[in-house]
N, C-alpha and C positions, 0 to 999 in steps of 0.2 A: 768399357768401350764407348759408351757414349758422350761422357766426357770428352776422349779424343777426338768426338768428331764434334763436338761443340767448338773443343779449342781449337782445330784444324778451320772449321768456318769464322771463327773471329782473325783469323792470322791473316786468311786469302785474302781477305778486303785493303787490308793492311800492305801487303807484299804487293797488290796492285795497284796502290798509292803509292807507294814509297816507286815502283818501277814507273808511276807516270811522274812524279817527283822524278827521278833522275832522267827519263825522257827529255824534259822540260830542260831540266838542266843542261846538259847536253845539246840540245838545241840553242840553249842561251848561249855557251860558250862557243858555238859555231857564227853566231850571228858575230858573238865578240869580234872573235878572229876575221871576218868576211868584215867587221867594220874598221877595226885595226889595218886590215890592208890596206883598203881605200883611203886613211888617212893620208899612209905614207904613201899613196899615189899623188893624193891631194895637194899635200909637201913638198916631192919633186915637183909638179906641175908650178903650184906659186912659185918654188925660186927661180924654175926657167922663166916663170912669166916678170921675176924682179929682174934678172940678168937684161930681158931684152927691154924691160921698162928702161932701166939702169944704162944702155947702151944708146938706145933713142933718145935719148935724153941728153946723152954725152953730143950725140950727133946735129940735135937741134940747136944747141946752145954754140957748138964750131962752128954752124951756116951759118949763127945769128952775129956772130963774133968776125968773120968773116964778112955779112954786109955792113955790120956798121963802121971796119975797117976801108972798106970799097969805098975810092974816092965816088961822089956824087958829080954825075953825067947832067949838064943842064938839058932839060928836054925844048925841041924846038916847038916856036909859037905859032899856031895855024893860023894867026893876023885875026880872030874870032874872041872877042871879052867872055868871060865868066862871069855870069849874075850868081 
């Protein structure tokens, strides 16, 4: 009998390592998952934010294509030189 309870108290320490070991674990692959998400949050959000780079862009270069097509308007002289 005493044996058993020698090998009974080497196991317990054991079982309680190994249960804080899978704890851990366990927590690691939740963290995983909680950052995997936010990746593919991260992921959509940049392509929204390349589509509307991507569209502003388009939009800047028609006004600019646009004034430099506009005949130029001479402006009138207030009769006053420029130094």
């Amino acid at each position: 009998m005493p044996r058993l309870v020698v090998l009974a108290l080497l196991l317990v320490p054991g079982a309680a390592a190994a249960q804080s070991v899978d704890a851990r674990l366990n927590e690691l692959q939740r963290s995983i998952a909680a950052l995997s998400q936010q990746i593919e949050q991260l992921k959509v959000q940049d392509q929204q934010l390349q589509q509307r780079m991507e569209k502003m862009q388009k939009g800047f270069e028609q006004r600019i294509e646009r004034l430099e097509k506009a005949p130029v308007k001479p402006t009138p002289r207030t009769g006053r030189s420029r130094h």
